[in-house]
MOPAC internal coordinates of N, CA, C and O (Angstrom, degrees):
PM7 1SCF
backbone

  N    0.0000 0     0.00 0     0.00 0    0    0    0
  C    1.4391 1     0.00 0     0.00 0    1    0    0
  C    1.5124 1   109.87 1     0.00 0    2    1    0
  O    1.2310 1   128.50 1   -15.29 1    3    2    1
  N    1.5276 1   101.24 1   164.71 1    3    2    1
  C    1.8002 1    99.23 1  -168.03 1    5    3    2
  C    1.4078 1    92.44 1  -146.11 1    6    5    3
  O    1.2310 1   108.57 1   -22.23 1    7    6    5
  N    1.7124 1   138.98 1   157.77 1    7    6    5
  C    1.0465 1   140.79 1   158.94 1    9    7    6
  C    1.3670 1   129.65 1  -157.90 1   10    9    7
  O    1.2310 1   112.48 1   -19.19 1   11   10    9
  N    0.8013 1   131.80 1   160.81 1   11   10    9
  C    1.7019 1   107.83 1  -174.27 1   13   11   10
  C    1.8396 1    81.79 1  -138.39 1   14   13   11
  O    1.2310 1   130.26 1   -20.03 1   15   14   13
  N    1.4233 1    97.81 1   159.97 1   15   14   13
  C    1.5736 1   109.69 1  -156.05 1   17   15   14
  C    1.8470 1   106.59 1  -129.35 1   18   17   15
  O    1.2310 1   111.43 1   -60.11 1   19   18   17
  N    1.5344 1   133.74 1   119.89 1   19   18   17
  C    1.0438 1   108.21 1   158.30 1   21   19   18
  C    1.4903 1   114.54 1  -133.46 1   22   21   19
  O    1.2310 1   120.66 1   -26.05 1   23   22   21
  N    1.3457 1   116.35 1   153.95 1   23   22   21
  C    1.3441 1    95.77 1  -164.04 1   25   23   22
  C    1.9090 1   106.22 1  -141.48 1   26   25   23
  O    1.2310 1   107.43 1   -33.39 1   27   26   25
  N    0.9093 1   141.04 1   146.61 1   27   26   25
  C    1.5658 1   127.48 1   174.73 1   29   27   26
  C    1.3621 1   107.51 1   -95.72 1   30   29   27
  O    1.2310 1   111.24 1   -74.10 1   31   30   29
  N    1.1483 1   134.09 1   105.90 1   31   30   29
  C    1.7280 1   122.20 1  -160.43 1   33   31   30
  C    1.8155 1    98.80 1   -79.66 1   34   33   31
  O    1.2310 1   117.28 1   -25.20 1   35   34   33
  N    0.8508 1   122.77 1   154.80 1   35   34   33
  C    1.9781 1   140.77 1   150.97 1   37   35   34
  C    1.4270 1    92.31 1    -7.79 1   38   37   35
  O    1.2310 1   116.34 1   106.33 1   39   38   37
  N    1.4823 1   124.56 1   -73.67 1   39   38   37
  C    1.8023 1   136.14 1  -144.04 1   41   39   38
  C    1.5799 1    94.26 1   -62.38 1   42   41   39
  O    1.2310 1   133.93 1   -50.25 1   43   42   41
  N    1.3163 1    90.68 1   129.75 1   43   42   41
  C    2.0375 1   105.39 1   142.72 1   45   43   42
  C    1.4997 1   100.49 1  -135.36 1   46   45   43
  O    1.2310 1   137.08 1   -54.10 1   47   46   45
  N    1.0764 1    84.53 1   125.90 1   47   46   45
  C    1.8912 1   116.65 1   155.46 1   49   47   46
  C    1.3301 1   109.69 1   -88.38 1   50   49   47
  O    1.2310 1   118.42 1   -37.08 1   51   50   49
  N    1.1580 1   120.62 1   142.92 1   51   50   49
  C    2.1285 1   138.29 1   174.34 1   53   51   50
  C    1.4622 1    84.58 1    15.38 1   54   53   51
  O    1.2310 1   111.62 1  -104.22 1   55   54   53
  N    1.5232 1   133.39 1    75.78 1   55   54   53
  C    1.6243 1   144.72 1   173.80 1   57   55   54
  C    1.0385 1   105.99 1    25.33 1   58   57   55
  O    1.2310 1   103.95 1  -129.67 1   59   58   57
  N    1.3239 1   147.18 1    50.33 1   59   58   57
  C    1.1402 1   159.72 1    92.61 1   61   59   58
  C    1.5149 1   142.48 1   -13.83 1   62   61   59
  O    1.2310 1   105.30 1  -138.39 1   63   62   61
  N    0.9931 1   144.83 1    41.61 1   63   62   61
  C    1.5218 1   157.70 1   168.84 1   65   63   62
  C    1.3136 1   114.15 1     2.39 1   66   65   63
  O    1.2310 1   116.45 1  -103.43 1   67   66   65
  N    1.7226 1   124.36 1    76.57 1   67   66   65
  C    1.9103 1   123.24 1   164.49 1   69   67   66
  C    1.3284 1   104.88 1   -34.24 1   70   69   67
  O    1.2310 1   121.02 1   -67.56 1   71   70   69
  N    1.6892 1   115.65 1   112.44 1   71   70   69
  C    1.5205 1   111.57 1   165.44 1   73   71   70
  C    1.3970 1    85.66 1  -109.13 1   74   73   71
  O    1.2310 1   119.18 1   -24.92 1   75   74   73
  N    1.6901 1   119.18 1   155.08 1   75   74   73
  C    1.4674 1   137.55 1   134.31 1   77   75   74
  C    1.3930 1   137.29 1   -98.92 1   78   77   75
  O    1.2310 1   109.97 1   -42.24 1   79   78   77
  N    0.8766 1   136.44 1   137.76 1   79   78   77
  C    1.6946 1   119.49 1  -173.18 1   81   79   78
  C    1.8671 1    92.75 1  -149.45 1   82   81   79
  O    1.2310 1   125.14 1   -51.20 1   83   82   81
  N    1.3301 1   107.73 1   128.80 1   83   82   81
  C    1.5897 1   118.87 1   171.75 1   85   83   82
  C    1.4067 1   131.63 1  -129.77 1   86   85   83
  O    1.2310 1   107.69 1    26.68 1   87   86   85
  N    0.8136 1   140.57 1  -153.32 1   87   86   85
  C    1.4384 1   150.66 1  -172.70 1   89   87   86
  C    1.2436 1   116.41 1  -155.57 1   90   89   87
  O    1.2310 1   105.66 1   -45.09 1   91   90   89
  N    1.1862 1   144.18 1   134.91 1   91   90   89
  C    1.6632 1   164.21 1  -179.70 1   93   91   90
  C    1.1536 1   136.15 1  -172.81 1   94   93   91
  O    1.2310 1   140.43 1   -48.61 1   95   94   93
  N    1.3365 1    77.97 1   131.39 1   95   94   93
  C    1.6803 1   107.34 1  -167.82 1   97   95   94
  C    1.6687 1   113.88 1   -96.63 1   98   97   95
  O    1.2310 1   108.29 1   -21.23 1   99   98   97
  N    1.4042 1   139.49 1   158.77 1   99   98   97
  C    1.1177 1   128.65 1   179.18 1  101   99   98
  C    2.0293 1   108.73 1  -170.61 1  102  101   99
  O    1.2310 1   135.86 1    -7.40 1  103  102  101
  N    1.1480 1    86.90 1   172.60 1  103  102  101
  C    1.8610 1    96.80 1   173.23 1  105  103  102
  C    1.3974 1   113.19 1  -156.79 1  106  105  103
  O    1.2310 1   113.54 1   -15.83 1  107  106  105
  N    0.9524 1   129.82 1   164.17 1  107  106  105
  C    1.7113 1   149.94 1   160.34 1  109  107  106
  C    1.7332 1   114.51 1  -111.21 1  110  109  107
  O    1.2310 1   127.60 1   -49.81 1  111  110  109
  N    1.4988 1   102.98 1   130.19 1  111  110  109
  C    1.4378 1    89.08 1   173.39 1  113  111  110
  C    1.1182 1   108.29 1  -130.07 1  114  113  111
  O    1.2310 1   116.33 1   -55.88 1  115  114  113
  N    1.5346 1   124.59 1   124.12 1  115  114  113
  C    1.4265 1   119.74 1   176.04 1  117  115  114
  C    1.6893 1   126.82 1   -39.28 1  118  117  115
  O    1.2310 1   121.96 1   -59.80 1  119  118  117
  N    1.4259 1   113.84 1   120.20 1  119  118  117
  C    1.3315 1    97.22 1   162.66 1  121  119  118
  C    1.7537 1    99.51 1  -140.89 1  122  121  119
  O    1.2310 1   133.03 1   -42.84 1  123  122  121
  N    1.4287 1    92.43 1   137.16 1  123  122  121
  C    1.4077 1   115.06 1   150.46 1  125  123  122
  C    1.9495 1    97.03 1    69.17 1  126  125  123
  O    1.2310 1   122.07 1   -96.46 1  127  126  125
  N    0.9662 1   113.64 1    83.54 1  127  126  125
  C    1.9110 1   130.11 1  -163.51 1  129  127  126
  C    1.4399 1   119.57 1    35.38 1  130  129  127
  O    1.2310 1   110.43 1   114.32 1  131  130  129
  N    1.5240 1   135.59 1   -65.68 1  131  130  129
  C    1.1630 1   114.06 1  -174.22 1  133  131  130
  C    1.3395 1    90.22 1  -107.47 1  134  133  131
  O    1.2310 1   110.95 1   123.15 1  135  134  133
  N    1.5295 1   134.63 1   -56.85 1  135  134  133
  C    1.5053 1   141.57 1  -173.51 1  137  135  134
  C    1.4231 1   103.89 1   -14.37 1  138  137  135
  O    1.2310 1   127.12 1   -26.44 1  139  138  137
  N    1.6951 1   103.91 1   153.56 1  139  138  137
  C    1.6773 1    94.31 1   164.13 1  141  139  138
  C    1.6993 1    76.24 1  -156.54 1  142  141  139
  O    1.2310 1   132.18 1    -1.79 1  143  142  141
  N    1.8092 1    94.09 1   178.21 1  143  142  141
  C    1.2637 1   103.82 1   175.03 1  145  143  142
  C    1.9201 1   100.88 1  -124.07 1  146  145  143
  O    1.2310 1   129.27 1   -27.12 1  147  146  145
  N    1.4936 1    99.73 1   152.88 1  147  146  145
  C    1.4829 1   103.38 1  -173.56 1  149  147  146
  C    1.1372 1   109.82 1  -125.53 1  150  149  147
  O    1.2310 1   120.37 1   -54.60 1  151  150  149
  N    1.8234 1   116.90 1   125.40 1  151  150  149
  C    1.7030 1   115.46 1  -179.82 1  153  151  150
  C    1.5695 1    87.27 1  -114.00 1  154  153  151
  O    1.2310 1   126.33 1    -7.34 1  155  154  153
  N    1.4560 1   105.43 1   172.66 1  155  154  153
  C    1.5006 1   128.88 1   179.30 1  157  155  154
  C    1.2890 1   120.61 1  -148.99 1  158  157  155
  O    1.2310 1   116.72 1   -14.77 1  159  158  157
  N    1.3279 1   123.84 1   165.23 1  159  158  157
  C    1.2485 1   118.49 1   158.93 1  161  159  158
  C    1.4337 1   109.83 1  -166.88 1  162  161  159
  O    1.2310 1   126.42 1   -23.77 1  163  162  161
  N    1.1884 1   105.27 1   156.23 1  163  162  161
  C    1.6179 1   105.39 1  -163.04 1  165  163  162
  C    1.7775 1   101.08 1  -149.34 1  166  165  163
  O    1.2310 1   119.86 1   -18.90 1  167  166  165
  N    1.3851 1   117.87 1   161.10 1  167  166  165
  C    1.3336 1   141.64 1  -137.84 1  169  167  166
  C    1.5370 1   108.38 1  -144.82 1  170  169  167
  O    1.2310 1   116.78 1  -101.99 1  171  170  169
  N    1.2775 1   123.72 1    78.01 1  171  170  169
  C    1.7798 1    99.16 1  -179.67 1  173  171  170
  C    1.1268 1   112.63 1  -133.97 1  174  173  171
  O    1.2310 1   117.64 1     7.40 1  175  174  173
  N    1.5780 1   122.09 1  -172.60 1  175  174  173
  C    0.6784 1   146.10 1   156.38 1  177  175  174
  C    1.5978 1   152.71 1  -117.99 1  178  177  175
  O    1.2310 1   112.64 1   -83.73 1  179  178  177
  N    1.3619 1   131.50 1    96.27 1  179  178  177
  C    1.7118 1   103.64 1  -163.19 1  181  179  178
  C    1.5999 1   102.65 1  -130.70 1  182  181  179
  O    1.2310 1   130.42 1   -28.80 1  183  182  181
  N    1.3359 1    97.51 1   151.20 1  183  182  181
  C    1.6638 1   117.11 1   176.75 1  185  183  182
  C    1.8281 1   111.95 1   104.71 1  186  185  183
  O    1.2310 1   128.29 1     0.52 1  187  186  185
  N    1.3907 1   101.64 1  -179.48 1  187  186  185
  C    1.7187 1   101.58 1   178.14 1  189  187  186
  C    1.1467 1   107.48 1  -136.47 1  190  189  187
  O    1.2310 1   120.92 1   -24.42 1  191  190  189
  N    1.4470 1   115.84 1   155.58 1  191  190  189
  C    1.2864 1   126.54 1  -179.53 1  193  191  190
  C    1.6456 1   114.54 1   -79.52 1  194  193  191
  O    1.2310 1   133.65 1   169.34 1  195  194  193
  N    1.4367 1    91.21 1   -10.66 1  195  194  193
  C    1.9976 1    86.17 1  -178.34 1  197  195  194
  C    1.4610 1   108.31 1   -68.39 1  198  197  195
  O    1.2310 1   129.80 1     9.57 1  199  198  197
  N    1.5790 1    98.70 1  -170.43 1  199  198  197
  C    1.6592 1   114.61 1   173.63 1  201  199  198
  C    1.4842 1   115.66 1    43.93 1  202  201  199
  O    1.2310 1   122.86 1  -177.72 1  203  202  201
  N    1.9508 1   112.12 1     2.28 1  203  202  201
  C    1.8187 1   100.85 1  -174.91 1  205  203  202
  C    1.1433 1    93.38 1    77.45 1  206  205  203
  O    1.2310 1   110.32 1  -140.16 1  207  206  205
  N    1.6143 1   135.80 1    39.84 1  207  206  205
  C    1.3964 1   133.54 1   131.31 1  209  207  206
  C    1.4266 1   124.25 1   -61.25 1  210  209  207
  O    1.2310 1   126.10 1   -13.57 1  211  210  209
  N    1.1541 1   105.89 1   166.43 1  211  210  209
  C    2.2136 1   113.28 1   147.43 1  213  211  210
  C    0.9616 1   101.35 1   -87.88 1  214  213  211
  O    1.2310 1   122.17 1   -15.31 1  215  214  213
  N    1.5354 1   113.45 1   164.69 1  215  214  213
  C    1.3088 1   153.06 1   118.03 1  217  215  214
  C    1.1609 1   137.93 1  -118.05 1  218  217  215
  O    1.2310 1   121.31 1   -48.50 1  219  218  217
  N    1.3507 1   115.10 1   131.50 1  219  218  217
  C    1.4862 1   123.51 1  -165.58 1  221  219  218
  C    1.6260 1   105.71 1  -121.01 1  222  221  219
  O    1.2310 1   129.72 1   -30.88 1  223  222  221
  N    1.3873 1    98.87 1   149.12 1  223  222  221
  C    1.3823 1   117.10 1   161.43 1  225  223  222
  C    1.3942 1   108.96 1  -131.01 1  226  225  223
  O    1.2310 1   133.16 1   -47.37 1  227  226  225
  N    1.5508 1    92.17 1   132.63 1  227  226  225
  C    1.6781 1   102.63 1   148.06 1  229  227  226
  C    1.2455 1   141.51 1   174.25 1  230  229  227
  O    1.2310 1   109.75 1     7.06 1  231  230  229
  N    0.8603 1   136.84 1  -172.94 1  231  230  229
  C    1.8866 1   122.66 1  -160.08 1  233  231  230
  C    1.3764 1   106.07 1  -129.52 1  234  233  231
  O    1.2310 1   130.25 1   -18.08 1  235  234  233
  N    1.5273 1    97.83 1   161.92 1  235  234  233
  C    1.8007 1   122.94 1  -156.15 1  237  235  234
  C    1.6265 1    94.63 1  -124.88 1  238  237  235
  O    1.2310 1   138.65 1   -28.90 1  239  238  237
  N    1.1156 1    81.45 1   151.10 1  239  238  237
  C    1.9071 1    88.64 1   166.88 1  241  239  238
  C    1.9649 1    87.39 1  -133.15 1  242  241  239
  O    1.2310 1   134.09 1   -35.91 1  243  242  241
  N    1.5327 1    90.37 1   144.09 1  243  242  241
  C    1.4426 1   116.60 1   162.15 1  245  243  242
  C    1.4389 1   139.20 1  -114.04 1  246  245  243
  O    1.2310 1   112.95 1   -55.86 1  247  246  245
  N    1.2780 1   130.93 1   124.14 1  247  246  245
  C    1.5373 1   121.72 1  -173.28 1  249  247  246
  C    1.3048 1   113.06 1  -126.51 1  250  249  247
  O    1.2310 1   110.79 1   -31.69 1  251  250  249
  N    1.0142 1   134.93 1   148.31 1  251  250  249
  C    1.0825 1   137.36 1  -170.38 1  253  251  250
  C    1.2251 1   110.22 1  -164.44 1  254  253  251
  O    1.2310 1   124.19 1   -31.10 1  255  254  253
  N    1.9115 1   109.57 1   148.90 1  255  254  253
  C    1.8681 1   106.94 1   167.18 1  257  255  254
  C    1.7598 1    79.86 1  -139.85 1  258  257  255
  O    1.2310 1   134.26 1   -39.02 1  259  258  257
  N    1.7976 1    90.03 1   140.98 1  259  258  257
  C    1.2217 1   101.52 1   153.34 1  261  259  258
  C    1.8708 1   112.94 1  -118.41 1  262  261  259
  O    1.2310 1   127.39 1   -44.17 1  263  262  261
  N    1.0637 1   103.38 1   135.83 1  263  262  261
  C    1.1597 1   125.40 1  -173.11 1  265  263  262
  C    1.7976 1   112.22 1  -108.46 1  266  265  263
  O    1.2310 1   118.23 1   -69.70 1  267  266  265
  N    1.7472 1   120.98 1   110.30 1  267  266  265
  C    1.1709 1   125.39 1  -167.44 1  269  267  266
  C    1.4616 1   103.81 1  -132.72 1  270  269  267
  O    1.2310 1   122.64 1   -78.11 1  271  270  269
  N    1.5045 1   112.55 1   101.89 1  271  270  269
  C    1.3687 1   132.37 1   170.32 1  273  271  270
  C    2.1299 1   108.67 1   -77.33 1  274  273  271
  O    1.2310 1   129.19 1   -98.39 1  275  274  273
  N    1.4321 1    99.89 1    81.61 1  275  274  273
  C    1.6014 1    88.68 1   179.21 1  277  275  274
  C    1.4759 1   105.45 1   -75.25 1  278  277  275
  O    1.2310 1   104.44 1  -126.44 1  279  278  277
  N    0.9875 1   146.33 1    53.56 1  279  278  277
  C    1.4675 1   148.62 1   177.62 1  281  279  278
  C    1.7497 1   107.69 1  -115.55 1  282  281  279
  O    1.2310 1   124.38 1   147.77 1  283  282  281
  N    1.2407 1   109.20 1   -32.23 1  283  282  281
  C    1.3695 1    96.25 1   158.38 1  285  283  282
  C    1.5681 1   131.22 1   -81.47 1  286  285  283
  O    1.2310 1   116.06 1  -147.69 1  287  286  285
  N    1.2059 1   125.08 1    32.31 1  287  286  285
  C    0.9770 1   129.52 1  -176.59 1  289  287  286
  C    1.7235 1   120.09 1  -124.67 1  290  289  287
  O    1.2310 1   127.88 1   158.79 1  291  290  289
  N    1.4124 1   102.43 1   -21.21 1  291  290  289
  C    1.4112 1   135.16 1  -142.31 1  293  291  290
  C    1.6045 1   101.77 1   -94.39 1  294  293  291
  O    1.2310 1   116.98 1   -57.20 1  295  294  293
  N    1.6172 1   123.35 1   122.80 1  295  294  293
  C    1.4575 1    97.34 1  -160.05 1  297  295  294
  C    1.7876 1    85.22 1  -102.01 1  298  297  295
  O    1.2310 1   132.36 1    -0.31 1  299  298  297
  N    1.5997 1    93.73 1   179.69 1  299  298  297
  C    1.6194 1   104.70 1  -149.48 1  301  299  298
  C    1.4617 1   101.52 1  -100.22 1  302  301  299
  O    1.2310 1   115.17 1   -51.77 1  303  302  301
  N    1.1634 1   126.77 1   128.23 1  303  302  301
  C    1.4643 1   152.71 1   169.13 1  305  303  302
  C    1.5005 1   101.19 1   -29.88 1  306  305  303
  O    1.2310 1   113.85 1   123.34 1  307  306  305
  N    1.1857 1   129.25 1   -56.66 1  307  306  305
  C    1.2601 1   122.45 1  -166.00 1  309  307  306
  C    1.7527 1   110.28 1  -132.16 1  310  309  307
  O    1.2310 1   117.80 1   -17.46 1  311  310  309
  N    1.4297 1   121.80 1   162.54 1  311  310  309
  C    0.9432 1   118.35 1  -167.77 1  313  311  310
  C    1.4096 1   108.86 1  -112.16 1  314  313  311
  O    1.2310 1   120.10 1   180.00 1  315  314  313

């Protein structure tokens, strides 16, 4: 997976508008029939250098498991 990110955060500094904007990358890996597991990673940036602001960069890691029991869904063989 691929995404690019922009966002206007809550903060103003001296009326100034916090923008962020990033990049992310990601995958799913099957495990075990429907389940998978999910890594990420992402690339950003937020704030401006004008007016004697910051700017920051920096990156996230993501993990994740999704876990999918199709058995509750599944109607029953016998009555």
């Amino acid at each position: 997976r691929f995404g690019i990110k922009y966002d206007q955060t809550p903060y103003t500094l001296n009326n100034i508008q916090i923008d962020e904007i990033g990049i992310n990358f990601g995958l799913s890996l099957p495990v075990a029939n429907f389940s998978s597991l999910d890594l990420g990673f992402e690339v950003a940036r937020r704030g401006t250098k004008s007016n004697n602001l910051i700017r920051e960069e920096f990156f996230r890691f993501y993990f994740g498991f999704t876990f999918m029991d199709n058995n509750w869904f599944r109607r029953p063989k016998f009555n």
